[in-house]
N, C-alpha and C positions, 0 to 999 in steps of 0.2 A: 615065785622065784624063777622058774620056769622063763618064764613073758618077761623081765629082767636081763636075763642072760643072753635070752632073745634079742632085745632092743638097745642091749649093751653091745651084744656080736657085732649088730649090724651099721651101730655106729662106729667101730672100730673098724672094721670091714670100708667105711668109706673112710675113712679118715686114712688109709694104707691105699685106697685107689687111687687118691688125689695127693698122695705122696707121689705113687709111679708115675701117675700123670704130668706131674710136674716135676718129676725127674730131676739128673744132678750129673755134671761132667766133671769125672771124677777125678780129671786130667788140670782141674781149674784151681788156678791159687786162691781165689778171692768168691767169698759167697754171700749173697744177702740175702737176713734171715726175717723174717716177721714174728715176734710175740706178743701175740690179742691175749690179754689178762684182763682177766675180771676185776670191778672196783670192790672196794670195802665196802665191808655189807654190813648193814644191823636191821634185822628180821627179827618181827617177833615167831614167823614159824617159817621154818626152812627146815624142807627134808627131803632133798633133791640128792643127788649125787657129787660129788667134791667136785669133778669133771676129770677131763683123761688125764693129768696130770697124775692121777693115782696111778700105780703101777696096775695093768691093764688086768692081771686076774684077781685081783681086790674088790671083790663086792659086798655095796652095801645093801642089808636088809630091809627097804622101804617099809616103812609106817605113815600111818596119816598125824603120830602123834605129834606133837611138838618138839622140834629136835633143833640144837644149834648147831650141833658136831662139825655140820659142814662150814658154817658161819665161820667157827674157830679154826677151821682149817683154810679156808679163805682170807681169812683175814690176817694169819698166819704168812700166808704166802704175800699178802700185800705189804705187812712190813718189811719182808726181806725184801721183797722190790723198793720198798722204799729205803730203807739202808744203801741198796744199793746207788740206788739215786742219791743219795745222801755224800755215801761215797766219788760216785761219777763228779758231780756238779761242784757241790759244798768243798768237800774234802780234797778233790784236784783244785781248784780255785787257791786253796790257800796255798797248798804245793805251789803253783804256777806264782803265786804272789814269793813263797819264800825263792824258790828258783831262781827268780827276776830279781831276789835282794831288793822287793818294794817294802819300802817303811809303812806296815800294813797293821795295824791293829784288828787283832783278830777276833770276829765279830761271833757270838756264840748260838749257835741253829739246835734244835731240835734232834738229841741222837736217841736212837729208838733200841739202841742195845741194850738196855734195860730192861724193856719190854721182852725180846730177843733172848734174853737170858733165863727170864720168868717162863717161858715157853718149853723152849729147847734146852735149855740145860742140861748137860749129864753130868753127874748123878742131880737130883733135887728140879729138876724142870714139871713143869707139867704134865707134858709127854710122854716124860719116865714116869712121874707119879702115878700115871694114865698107865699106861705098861707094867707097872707094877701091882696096878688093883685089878689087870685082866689075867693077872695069874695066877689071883687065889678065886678060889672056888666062891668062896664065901662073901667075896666082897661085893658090895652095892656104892650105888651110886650116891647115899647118905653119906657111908664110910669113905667115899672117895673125897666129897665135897669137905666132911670134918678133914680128913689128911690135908688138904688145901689151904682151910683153913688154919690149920694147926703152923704150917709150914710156912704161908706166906701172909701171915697176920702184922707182919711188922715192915711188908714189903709197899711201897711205895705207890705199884703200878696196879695193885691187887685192893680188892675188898669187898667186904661182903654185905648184899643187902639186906637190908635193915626188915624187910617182910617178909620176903623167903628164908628159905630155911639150907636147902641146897642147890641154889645158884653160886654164881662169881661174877664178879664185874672186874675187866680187866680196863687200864684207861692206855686206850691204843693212840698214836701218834694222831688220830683224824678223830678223836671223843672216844668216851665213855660204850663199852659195850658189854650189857651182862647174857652170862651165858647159863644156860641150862644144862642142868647133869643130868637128868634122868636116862637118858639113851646114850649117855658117851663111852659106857663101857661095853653095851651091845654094837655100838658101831665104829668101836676099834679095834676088834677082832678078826682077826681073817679066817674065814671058815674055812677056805681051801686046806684041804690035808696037803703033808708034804709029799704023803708018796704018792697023792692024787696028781698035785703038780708034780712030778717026775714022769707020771706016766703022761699025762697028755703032752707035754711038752715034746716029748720022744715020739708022738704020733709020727705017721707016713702021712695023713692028711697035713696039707700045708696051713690049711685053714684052721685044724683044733690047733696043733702045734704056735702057729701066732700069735693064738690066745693067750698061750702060758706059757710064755718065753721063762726058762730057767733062770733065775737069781744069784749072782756069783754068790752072795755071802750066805744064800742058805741053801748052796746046792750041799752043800758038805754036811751042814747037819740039819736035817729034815725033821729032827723033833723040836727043833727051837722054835719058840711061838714068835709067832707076828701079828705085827698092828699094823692097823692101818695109818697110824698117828707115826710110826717108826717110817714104813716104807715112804709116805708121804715128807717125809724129813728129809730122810737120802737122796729123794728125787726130787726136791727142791733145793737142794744143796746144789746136787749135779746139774740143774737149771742154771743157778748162780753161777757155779763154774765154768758153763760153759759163753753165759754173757761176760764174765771177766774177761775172757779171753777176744771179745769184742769189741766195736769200736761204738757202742751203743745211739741211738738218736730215739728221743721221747716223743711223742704224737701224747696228747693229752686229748681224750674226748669227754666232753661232757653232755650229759643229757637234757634241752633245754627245758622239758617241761614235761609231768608225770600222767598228762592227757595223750600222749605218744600224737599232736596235732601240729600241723605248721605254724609259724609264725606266735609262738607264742610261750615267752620266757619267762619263767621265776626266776627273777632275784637271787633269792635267799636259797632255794634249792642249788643254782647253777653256783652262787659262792662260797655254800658247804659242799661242793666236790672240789671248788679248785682249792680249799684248805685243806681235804681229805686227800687229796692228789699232791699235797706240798708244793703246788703252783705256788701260793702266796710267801710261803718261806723261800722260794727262789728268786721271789720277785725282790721281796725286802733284803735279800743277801745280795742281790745283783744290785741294786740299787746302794745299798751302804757302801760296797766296795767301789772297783774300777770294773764295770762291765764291759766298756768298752775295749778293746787293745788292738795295737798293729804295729805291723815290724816295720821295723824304720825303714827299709824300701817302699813298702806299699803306702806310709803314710806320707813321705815326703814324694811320693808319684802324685798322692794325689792333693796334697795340698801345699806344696812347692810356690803354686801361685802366690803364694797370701804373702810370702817373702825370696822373692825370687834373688834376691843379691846376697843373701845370706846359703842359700844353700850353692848358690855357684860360685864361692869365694873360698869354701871348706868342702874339703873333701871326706870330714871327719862326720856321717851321718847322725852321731848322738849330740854331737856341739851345732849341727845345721836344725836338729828338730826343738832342741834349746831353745835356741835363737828365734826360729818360727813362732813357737809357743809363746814366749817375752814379748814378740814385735806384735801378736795378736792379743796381749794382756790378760790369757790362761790361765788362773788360778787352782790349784787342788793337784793338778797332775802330777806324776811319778813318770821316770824313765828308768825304765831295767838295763837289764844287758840287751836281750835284743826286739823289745817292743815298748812302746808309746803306751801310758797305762791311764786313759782317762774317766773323768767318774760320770756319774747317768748326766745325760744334757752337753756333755762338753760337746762329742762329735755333731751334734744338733748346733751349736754355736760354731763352731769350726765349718761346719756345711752354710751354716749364714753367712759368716766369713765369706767363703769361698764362694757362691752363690752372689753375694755383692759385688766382688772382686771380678767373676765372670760376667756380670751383670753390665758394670761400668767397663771392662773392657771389650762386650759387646757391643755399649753403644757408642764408644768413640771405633769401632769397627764399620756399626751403621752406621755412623758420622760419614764416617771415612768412604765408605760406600757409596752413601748418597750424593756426598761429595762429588767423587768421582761420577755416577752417574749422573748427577746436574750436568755438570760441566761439559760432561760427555755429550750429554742433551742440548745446552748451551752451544757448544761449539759447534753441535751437524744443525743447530736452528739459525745461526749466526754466518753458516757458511750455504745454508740453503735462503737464508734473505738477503743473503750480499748476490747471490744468482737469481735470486728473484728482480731483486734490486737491478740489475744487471742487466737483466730482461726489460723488466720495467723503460730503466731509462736509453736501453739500446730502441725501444720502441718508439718510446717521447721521442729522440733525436732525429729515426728517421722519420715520426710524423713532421715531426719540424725541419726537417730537412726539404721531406716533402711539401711542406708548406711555402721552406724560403723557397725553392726551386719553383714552387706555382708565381709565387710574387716574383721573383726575376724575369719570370716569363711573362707575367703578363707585363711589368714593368717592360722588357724587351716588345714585345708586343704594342703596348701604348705608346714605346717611343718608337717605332716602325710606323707606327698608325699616322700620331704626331708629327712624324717627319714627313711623310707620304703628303697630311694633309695642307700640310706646311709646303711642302715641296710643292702640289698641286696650286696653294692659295698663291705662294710666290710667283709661279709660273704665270698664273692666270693674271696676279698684277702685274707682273712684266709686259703680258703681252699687252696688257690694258694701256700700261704707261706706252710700250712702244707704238702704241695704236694711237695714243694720244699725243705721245711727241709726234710721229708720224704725222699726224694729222697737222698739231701746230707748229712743226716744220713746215709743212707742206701750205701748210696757210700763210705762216711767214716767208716762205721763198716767192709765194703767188704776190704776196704784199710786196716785199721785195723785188719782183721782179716786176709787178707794177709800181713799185717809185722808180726802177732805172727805167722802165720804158719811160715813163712819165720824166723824170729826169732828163734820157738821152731826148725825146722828144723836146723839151725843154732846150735842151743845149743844141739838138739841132735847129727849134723855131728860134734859139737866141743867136745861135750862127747864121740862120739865114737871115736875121731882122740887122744884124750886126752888119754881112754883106749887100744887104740892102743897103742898109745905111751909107754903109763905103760906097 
């Protein structure tokens, strides 16, 4: 008992370090909180401690025997967490639908206050029954199980099995769990005396005094018995209460495989938690109703595309999301006051929508893009071979330029040659001819002037033959 207390201390002792540790600005509106809960349990032997959720000087007396005490206080606490989810999820859900004035037919989930009433009840709960058999001397855990049965023989969530003699089986929101009575009236007693806790709690030591922090309701009368099934109640209550007051968000873990090994998942294991977790009743509620929803800002921001003449023509957001919905051929949906209320799949087909829509106004963008860059391209390759061109034919022109310029010249050239040799051939005949007239001038006038010699001789031998004669 000793070794207990011991390794109770010292877990409560850390659990207060790494409170300070992590400290709290007391100055701050808004705080976030973490609560790690344990799942529903069904053990065939569990005789561990409830955990600190038990009011911290509540100790239980370990045995090795078979005990479920703690199961049923577990499991206890996992219905109220789950009511409360029931509550959160389910239960807002429907509010949020009648709110909105959605023509909702109301879909029927699993409510666990039944169970909840079977438990906790006062007067005629279990808890009280339990409380009520730790306060005679005389009672056993046979006498408790007959009262159970006695009590809840015609109850629905109760029954008793058919080979034992003092179990119960209670049918909790996640299956069937039978418990065992033999140790539940030894460990819902609290052994601490009252005036034991008065005096420790009053210690100077800061350390005992932690341990057994005083009890508003039984500071006043300290011979009132307590269980540990009572305190456990209150302090899960003030749990609840103080998540009511929260804005809660679920983290659902599941364990994927009982080899504690990577990469290696049961099925059937991993789908009896998320039915013992009420994952699959939220899935089948979210799915039969409108899971999706958005206020007519947010939905018409983002899907305005799919009818852009209809929402810039009306200024009236519930007749523009109308219109949208219709021009997209929407079926199933609801409009509230001030959100879009559509069922599993619509915003999946709306994002098609809209994903096509972006799609095809992407590619007359790239069209248009390309476009422009061709052309772009076109025009600096059109204006770089008109310069090229440019070059080209300024080059041709002056090789041909240069070309006629060689043939004018040699042309000029041949006819200088030509005329030079023309001019000398001329020359040369001229002086030929005048050498030759020359000459037969020259012969002619000898001829010549030998017929007048010859002549005058003549005329003077016929004058002197003439004067003879005379």
């Amino acid at each position: 008992m000793n070794n207990v207390r011991y390794r109770f201390s010292r877990g409560i002792t850390l659990v207060t370090k790494i409170n300070n540790s992590i400290g709290q600005d007391p100055d701050s509106k808004h705080i976030i909180g973490v609560l790690d809960i344990y799942g529903f349990e069904s053990f065939k032997t569990n005789s561990s401690v409830v955990g600190y959720l038990i009011i911290i000087n509540s100790l239980f007396s370990f045995s090795p025997e078979i005990c479920s005490f703690e199961q049923f206080c577990i499991n206890l606490t996992n219905e109220k967490l789950q009511q409360h989810f029931n509550q959160h999820v389910f239960k807002m859900e429907q509010e949020e639908y009648t709110k909105e004035e959605i023509d909702w037919s109301y879909i029927e989930f699993i409510d666990n206050q039944d169970i909840l009433d079977l438990i906790e009840k006062k007067p005629g709960g279990i808890i009280a029954l339990l409380d009520e058999a730790c306060m005679f001397p005389r009672s056993t855990h046979d006498t408790f199980a007959q009262k159970l049965y006695q009590t809840f023989k015609d109850h629905k969530r109760f029954s008793k099995p058919k080979v034992a003699q003092t179990d119960f089986t209670i049918c909790h929101y996640a299956g069937d769990v039978t418990y065992q009575t033999e140790l539940f009236l030894d460990k819902n007693k609290d052994y601490v005396v009252g005036e034991h806790q008065a005096l420790l709690s009053s210690s100077d030591c800061s350390f005992v005094s932690s341990l057994f922090p005083p009890l508003p309701e039984e500071s006043s009368k300290t011979s009132k018995f307590s269980s540990i099934g009572s305190q456990f109640k209150h302090q899960l209550q003030s749990l609840l209460e103080s998540l009511s007051t929260t804005e809660p968000h679920y983290i659902r873990c599941v364990k994927p495989n009982n080899l504690l090994k990577p990469e290696i998942f049961e099925n059937i294991n991993i789908l009896q938690q998320l039915r013992c977790g009420g994952v699959m009743e939220a899935i089948r509620i979210s799915c039969a109703g409108y899971p999706t929803r958005k206020p007519f800002n947010e939905f018409l921001t983002r899907f305005k595309i799919l009818a852009p003449e209809s929402t810039n023509r009306s200024n009236d957001e519930v007749d523009a999301c109308k219109k949208l919905l219709a021009k997209v051929d929407l079926k199933g949906f609801q409009i509230g006051k001030t959100k879009v209320f559509l069922r599993a799949g619509q915003m999946a087909e709306l994002d098609a929508h809209r994903a096509e829509v972006l799609g095809r106004s992407a590619r007359i963008i790239q069209r248009k893009v390309l476009s422009y860059q061709s052309r772009k391209k076109f025009l600096l390759l059109q204006a770089a071979s008109t310069d090229i061109q440019a070059l080209c034919r300024g080059q041709v022109a002056r090789v041909s330029f240069e070309k006629m310029r060689i043939e004018v010249a040699c042309l000029r050239i041949q006819n200088q040659a030509r005329t030079y040799i023309c001019q000398k051939s001329y020359k040369s005949l001229c002086s030929s001819a005048c050498s030759v007239q020359t000459g037969m001038r020259a012969k002619a006038a000898r001829v010549e002037l030998q017929f007048r010699k010859k002549r005058r001789a003549a005329i003077i031998i016929q004058a002197s033959l003439s004067s003879h004669d005379d």
